[in-house]
Phi, psi and omega in degrees: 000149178288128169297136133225150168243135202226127165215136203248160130256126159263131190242312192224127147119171197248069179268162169318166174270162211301327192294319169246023170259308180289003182263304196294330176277333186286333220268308196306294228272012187281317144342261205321325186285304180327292179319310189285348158287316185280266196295003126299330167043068165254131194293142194223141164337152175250359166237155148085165143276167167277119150293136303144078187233134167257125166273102195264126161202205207266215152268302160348304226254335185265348154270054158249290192294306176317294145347289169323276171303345170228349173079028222221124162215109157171178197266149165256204170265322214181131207214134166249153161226110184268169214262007182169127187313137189210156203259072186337153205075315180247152201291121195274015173133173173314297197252125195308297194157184173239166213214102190253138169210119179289164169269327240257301195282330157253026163277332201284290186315247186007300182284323167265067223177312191073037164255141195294218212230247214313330144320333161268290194313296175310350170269347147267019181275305197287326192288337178264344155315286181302334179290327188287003181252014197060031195263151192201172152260012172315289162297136153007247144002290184309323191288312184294346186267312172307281225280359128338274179308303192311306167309334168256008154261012178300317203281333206280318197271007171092358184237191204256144186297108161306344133343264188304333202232039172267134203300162226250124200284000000 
């Protein structure tokens, strides 16, 4: 699996304790790197790890930030910031970026998805992982490709295309 340093903050909210959140982010985003070096054949530092910072807090605090930064005011699941402007394909810096993920907001998707919690966060581990690689969904094009990878690195860690299998509105 790919070295990263990963460094969490919990801040807000009724998250697991930091011991199975930094276990569970090493095993996802350790994946997620992996794929994107081998089948992607995206370049990773040749010294060193890449840093990595995940932020656990509420819904409050990320609908501020969302706000602020996106002009957005209300809470979101997972607001990525990457750390040096990036292109997909090319390796963005040492330091990746932060990864903000609400509690509130992703207990609530989880339940209604009918999915447990740590199944969803992982699939917003990955999904705020690939933002910090410049990968995004604004687009078409852009979304089929993105939400493409997340579903096989979704698959590699064992679990079903978040896509495919959502109960039918």
């Amino acid at each position: 699996m790919s070295e990263l340093d990963i460094q969490i903050s919990i801040e807000e909210g009724a998250w697991p304790s930091e011991e199975r959140l930094f276990d569970m982010s090493g095993r996802v985003l350790g994946a997620a790197a992996d794929y994107l070096r081998k089948e992607e054949k995206q370049p990773f530092p040749k010294a060193g790890a890449p840093e990595v910072s995940l932020v656990f807090t509420n819904d409050e605090s990320i609908r501020a930030i969302n706000a602020e930064w996106r002009s957005q005011d209300k809470p979101t699941n997972v607001l990525s910031f990457p750390a040096f402007p990036v292109t997909p394909g090319k390796m963005p810096g040492p330091m990746l970026g932060d990864i903000i993920f609400a509690q509130e907001t992703l207990t609530r998707e989880a339940a209604d998805l009918g999915k447990s919690f740590d199944d969803h966060l992982t699939h917003l581990m990955v999904h705020g992982f690939l933002h910090l690689f410049g990968y995004d969904h604004m687009e078409d094009e852009e979304a089929e490709k993105m939400e493409g990878l997340e579903t096989r690195i979704l698959a590699e860690l064992g679990l079903s295309d978040p896509y495919g299998d959502s109960p039918e509105e």
